[in-house]
N, C-alpha and C positions, 0 to 999 in steps of 0.2 A: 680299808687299805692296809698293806702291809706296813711293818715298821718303818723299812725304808723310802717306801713311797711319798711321795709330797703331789697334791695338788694344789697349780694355781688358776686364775679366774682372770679371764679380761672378760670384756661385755663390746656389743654392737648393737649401735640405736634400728627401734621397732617403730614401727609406724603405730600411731593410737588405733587404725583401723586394717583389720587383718584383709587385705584384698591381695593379686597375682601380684599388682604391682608393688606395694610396699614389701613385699616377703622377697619380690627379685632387686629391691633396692638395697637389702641386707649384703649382696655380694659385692656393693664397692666401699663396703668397710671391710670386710674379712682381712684382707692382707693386712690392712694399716692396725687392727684390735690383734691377731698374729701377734707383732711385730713388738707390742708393746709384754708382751712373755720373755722374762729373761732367759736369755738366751745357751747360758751357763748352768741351770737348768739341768740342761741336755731330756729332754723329751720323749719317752719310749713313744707317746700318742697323744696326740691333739683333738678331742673331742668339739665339732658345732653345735649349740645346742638352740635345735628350733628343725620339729618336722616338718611343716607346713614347710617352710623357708629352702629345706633340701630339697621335697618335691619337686619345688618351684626352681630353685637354681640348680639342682643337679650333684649327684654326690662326685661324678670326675673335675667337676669345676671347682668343685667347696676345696677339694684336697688341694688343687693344685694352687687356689687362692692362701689357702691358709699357708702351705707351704713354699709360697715366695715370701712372707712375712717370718717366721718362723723354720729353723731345721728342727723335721722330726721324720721318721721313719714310715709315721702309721698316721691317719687320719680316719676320722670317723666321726658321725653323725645318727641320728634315730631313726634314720629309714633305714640304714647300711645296717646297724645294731638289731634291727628288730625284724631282717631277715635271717640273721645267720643266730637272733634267738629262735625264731619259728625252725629255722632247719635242725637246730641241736634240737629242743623241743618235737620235731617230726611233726608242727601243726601245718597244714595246709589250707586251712580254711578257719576265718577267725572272724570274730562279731569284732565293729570297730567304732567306740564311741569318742566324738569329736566333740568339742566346747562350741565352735562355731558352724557355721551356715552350711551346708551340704556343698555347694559352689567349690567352698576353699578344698573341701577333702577330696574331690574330684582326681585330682591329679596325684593324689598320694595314694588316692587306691589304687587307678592305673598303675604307677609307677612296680606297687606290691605283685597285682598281675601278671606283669610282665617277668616276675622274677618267680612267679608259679604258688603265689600266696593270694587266695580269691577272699573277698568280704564280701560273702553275700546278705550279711546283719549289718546294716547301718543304722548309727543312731547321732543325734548333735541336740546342745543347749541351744542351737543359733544363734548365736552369742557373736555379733561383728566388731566387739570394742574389746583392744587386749588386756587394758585395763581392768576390766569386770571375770575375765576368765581367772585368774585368782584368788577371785571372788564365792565361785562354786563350791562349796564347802563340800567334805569327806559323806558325809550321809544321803545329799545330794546325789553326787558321782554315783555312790554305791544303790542304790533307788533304783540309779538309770540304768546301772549296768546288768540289776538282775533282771530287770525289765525286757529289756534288752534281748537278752538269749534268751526267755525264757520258752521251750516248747523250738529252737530251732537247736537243729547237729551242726555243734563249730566245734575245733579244737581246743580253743581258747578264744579269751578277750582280749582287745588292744585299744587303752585308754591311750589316745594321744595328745599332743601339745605338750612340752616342755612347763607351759606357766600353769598346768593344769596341775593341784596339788595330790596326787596321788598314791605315791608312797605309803600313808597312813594306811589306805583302805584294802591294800593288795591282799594280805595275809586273810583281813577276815571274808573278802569276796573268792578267796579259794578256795575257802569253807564252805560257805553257800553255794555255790556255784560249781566244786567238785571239778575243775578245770583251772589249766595255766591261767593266771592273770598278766599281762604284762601292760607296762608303761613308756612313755618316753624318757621319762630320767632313770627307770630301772633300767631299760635294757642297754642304753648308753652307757651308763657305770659297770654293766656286765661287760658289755664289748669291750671297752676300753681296757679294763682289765683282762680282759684275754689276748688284746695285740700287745698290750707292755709285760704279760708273762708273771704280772703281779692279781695274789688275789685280792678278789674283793666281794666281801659281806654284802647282802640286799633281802628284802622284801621279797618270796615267793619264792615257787618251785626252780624257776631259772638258774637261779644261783645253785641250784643242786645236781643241773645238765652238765653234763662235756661238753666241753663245744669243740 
């Protein structure tokens, strides 16, 4: 972040078990976890963070939840962020490795589709406890990911899930791999910092796009 910049942190309870319905019950806390951000602040963008959770509740909902809790300008989340990374980026076709059960990512790839970004590489841990996704170490993730693409035409990768530790591994699976890598907590901190006009440092090529 910039000198000026300040980020703060509220938090919204997760279900131990990642299924449609615990990821849609996240939306009757949004306003009230909002609300608890001081307000004086003043907010260029208010970041959700949980991909599964947008799929499932929707990013024109998430905004307008967050922002009856909170005034801000800009809302945003990792489905929203990691379309308008794939459009600066120019990928239209990306491998998509998931922590849990193919089920949950169902609707997040639709969602991607519909906005004209196909995954025809799919991969997951199947991992139904949110608790254990955490859990999947850096060498792990990086195993599955070159696995993954390897011998298919994508643009790039997209490791997602929020509690999925990925950060570490972006830089050296660009290397291997000779393609964008992106994440869920990267390309949020990208987005985000593109709607509040401030920059901000991260992991991989993204940070090097216009957007």
């Amino acid at each position: 972040l910039s000198a000026g910049a300040r980020l703060h942190v509220s938090r919204v309870p997760s279900g131990a078990e990642v299924t449609s319905e615990t990821l849609d019950q996240m939306a009757g806390h949004l306003t009230a976890s909002a609300s608890l951000l001081p307000e004086a602040a003043g907010f260029g963008v208010v970041g959700y963070g949980c991909t599964s959770g947008t799929a499932q509740i929707g990013a024109a909902r998430i905004a307008s939840l967050v922002q009856a809790g909170i005034a801000t300008p800009a809302v945003t989340e990792p489905v929203t962020a990691l379309v308008a990374a794939c459009r600066s980026l120019g990928a239209t076709r990306i491998a998509f490795l998931s922590p849990y059960v193919a089920s949950v990512s169902e609707r997040l790839r639709s969602v991607l589709s519909g906005q004209g970004i196909e995954t025809p590489v799919f991969g997951g841990f199947d991992e139904a406890e949110e608790a254990k996704v955490v859990r999947i170490d850096g060498p792990s993730i990086h195993r599955a990911a070159v696995d993954l693409v390897r011998d298919h035409a994508v643009d790039a990768i997209f490791l997602s899930c929020t509690n999925l530790r990925t950060l570490p591994v972006i830089e050296a699976l660009e290397r291997d791999l000779d393609m964008p890598v992106l994440s869920s907590n990267q390309v949020l901190a990208w987005h985000m910092g593109v709607l509040a006009g401030e920059p901000v440092s991260g992991p991989g090529r993204l940070f090097d796009a216009q957007p």
